[in-house]
Structure formats: structure tokens, C-alpha cells
MINUDREN-795364 format. One record per residue: residue number from 1; x, y, z of N, C-alpha, C in turn. Coordinates in pm, whole numbers, plus 32768, in hexadecimal, padded with zeros to 4 digits. Example, Ala and Ser with C-alpha at 12.3 -4.5 7.8 and 13.67 -1.06 7.14 Angstrom:
BEGIN
    nr   n_xx   n_yy   n_zz   ca_xx   ca_yy   ca_zz   c_xx   c_yy   c_zz
     1   8527   7DC7   830C    84CE    7E3E    830C   8528   7EB6   830C
     2   8505   7F1F   82C4    8557    7F96    82CA   850A   8003   8313
% end
This chain:
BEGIN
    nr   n_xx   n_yy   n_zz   ca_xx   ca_yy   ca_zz   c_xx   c_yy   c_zz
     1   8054   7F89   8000    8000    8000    8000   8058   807D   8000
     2   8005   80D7   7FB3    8082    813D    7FB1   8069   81BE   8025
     3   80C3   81EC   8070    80CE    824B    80CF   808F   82DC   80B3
     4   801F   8301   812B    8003    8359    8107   8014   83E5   8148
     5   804C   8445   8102    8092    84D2    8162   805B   8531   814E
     6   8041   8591   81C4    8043    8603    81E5   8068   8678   81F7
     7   80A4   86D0   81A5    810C    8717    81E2   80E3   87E0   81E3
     8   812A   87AE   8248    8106    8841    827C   818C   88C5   824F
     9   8151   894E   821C    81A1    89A0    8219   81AD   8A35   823C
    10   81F1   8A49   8285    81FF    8AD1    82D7   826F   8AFC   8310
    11   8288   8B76   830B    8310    8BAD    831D   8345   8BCE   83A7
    12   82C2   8BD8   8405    82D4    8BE7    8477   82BA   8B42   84AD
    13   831B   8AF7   84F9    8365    8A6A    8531   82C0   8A63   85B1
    14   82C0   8AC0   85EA    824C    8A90    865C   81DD   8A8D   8645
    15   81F3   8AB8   85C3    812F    8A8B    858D   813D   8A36   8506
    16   81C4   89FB   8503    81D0    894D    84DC   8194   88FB   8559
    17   81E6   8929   85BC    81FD    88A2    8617   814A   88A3   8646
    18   812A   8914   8642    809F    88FE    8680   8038   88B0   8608
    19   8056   88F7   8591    7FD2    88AB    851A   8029   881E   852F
    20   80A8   87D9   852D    80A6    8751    8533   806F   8704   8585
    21   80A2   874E   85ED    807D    870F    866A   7FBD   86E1   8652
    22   7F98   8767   8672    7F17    8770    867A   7E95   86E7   85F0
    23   7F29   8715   8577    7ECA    8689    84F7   7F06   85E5   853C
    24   7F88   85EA   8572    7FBA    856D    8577   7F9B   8544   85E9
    25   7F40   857B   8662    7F22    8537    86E1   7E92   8508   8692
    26   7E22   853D   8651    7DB8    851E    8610   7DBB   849B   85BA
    27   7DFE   84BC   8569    7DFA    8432    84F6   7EA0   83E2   84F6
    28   7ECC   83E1   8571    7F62    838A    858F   7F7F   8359   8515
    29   7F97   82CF   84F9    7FB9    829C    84E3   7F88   8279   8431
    30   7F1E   82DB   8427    7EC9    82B1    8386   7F17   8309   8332
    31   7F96   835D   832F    7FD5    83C1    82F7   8050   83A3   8339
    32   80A2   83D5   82B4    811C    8413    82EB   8107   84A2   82D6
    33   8176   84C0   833B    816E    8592    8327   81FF   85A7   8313
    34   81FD   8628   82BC    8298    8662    82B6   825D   86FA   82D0
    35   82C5   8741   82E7    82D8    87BC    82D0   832F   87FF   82A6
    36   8305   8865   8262    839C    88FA    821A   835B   8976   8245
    37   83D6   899E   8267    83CB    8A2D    829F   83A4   8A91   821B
    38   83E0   8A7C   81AE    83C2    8AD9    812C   83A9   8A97   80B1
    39   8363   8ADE   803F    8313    8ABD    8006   838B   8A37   7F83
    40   8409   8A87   7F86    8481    8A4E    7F5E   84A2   89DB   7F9C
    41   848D   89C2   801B    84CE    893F    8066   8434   88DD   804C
    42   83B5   890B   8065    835F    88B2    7FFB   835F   8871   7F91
    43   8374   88D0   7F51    8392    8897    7EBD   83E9   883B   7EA3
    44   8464   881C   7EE7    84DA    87E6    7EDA   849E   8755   7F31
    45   844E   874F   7FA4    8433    86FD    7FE3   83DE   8697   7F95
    46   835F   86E4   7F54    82EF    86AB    7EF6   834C   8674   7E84
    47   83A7   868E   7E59    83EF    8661    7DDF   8460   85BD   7DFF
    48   846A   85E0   7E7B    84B3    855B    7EBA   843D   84FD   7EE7
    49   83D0   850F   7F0C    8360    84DE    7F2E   8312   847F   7EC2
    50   8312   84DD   7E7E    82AA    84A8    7DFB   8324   843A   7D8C
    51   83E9   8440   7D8E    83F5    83E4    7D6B   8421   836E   7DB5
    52   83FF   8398   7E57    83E5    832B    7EA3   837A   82AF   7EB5
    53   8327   8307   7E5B    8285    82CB    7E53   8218   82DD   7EC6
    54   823D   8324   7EED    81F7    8359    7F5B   8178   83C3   7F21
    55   80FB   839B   7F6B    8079    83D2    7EE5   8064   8441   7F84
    56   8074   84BF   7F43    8076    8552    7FB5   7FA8   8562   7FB2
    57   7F88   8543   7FF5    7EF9    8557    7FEB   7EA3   85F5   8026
    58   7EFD   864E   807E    7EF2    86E5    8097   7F51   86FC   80A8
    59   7F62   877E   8082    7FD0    8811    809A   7F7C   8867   80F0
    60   7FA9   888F   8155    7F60    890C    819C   7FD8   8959   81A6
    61   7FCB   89EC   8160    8044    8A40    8148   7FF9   8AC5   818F
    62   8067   8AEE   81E2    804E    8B91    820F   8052   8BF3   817F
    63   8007   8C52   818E    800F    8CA0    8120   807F   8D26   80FB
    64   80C6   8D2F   8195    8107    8D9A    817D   8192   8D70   81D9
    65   81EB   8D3B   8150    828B    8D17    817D   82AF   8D82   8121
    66   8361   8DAB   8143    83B7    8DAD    810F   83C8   8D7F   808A
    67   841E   8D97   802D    8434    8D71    7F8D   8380   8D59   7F4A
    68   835A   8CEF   7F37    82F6    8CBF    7EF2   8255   8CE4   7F37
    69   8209   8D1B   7F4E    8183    8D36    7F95   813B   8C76   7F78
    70   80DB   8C80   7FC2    8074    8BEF    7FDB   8056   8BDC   7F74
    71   7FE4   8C58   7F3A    7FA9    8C4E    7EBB   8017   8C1E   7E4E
    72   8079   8C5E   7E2D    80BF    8C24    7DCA   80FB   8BC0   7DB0
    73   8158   8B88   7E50    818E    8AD8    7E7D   8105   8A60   7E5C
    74   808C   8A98   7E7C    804E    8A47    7E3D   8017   8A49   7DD5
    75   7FF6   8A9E   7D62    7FC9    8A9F    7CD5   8058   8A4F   7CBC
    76   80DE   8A55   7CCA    8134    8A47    7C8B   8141   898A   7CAE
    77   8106   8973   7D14    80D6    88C0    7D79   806A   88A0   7CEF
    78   7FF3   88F1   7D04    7FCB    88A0    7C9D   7FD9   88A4   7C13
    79   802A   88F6   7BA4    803F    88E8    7B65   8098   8861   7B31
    80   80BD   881B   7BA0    8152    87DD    7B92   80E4   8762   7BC4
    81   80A6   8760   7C48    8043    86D4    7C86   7FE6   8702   7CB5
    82   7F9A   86D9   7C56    7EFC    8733    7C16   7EBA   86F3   7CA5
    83   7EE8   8680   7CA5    7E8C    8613    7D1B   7E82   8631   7D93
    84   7EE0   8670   7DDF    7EE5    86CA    7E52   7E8F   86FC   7E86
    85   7E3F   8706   7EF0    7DB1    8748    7F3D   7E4B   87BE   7F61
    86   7DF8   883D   7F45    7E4C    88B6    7FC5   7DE1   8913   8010
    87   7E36   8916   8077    7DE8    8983    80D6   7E51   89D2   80E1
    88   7E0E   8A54   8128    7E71    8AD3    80F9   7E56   8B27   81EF
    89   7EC4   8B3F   8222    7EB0    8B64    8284   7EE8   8BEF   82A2
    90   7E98   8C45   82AE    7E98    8CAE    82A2   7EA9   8D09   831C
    91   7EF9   8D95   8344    7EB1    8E07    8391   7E9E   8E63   835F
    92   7E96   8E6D   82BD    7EB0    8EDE    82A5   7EC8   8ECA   81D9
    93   7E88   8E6A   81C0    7E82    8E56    812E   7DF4   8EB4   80E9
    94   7E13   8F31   8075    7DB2    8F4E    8025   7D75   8EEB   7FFA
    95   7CF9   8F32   8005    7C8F    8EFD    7FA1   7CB6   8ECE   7F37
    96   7CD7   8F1F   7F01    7D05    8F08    7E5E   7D98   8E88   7E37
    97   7DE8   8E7C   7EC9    7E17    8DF7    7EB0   7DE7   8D81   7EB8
    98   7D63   8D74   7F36    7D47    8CF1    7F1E   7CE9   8CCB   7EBA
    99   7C8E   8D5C   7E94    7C4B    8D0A    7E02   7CA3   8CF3   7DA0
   100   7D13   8D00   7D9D    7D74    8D09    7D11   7DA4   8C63   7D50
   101   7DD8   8C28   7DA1    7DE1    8BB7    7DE8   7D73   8B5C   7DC3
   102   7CF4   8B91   7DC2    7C57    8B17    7DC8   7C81   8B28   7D43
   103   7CAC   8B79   7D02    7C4D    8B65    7C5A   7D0A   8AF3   7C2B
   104   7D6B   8B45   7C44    7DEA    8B03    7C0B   7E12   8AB5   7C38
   105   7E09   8A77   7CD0    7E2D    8A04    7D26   7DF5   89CB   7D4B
   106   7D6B   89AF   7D1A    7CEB    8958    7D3A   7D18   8960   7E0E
   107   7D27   8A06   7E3F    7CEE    8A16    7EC9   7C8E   89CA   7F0C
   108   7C87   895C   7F6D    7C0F    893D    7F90   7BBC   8998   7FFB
   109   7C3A   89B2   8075    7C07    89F4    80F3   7C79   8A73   8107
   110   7C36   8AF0   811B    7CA7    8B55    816D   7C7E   8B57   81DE
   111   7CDA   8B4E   8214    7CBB    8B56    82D4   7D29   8B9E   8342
   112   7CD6   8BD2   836C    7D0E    8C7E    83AE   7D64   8C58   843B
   113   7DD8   8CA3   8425    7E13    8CA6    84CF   7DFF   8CF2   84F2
   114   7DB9   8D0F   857F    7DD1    8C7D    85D5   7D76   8C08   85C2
   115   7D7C   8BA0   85A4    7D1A    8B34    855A   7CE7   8AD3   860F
   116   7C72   8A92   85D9    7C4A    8A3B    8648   7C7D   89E6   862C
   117   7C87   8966   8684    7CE5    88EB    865C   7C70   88A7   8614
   118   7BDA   88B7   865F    7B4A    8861    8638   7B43   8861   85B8
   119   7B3D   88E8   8598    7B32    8900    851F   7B9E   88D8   84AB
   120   7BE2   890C   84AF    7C76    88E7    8461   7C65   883C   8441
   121   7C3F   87DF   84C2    7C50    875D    84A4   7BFF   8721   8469
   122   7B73   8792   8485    7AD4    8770    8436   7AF2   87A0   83B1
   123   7B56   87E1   836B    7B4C    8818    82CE   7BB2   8796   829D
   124   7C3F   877E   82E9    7C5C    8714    82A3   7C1F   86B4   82AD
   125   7BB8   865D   8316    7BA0    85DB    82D8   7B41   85F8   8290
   126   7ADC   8670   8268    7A71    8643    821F   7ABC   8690   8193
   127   7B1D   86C8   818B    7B91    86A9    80D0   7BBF   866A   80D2
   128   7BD2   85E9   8145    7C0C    8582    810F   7B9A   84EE   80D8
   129   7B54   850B   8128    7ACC    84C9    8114   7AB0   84C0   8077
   130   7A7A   852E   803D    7A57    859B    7FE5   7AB6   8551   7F55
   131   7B36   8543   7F5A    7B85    8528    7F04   7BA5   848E   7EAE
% end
């Protein structure tokens, strides 16, 4: 069976450790999780991943890093692995990026910091459901 991952991306390290924490105490053991701090160390990760054979089933990317913005690390995700569910985590993303995200990165969910954990865990299982 082939492995299925999660990976989380954000530039600030304590709101990795918390979205892992928080997806990987929920669904343990039914995922693997990685994380990258920038939208560059993603990319490089998903590219070792995918010829690992490893099938990435969400990206949840902060929208506002350094070098590359959310919206664009992921139009540029799915242009490359269309198959990818993304969610986009935000404090502070325009309007106008995440519809440019729904329409170019098949966006499923934007979800605002400070996020609930309820919630957050209620949008991924029912896009993962969904898929």
C-alpha cells in the first residue's frame, strides 16, 4: 500500500510544531507528516517524495513567507501534482490571493490564524473524505 502524507508549510517553526502536532495526535498513525519552513524547502521535499512514491494527499501552506507567497507555492504544487488537496493558512492573506489559489490551485479550504484545532481537523477529514 502506498504511504500517505501530509505536509505542512510555514515559515514560522511554532506553528509547524503546533499544526503537526495538533493533525498527527488526531489521525496518528493513518499519515505520514513532513514539514518545510519555505515554500523552496517544499518543493524540494515534494520532489524527493513523489520519486519516493510517496502519494502527498494535503499541503496546508501559510500564505505569507519570505521568497515565494502561499498562493503562488501552490498554483506552482498544482501545476506540477494536479492531485494534491491544498489548504492555504492564513493571518493576513488578500482576498484576491486566495481566489486566484481556488481558481489556479484547485484551493479547497482558507483558514484563518488563529485557527481552532475542531475546526481545522473538521475541514481536513471532510477534504479528505471528499477526494
Amino acid at each position: 500500500m502506498t504511504e500517505a502524507l501530509i505536509l505542512c508549510v510555514d515559515d514560522e517553526s511554532v506553528i509547524l510544531e503546533t499544526l503537526q502536532e495538533q493533525i498527527s495526535r488526531h489521525f496518528g498513525a493513518e499519515f505520514l507528516y513532513e514539514a518545510a519552513e519555505s515554500s523552496e524547502e517544499a518543493l524540494e521535499i515534494l520532489e524527493e517524495l513523489h520519486q519516493e512514491g510517496v502519494k502527498i494527499v494535503l499541503i496546508i501552506s501559510d500564505w505569507l513567507m519570505p521568497g515565494m507567497r502561499g498562493d503562488e507555492f501552490l498554483i506552482s504544487v498544482h501545476d506540477k501534482y494536479p492531485d494534491i488537496t491544498t489548504m492555504m493558512l492564513t493571518g493576513q492573506a488578500d482576498q484576491a490571493a486566495i481566489e486566484r489559489a481556488k481558481e489556479e490551485a484547485n484551493l479547497s479550504h482558507c483558514i484563518y490564524k488563529p485557527w481552532r484545532e475542531e475546526e481545522l481537523l473538521q475541514l481536513i477529514t471532510t477534504t479528505l473524505e471528499s477526494e
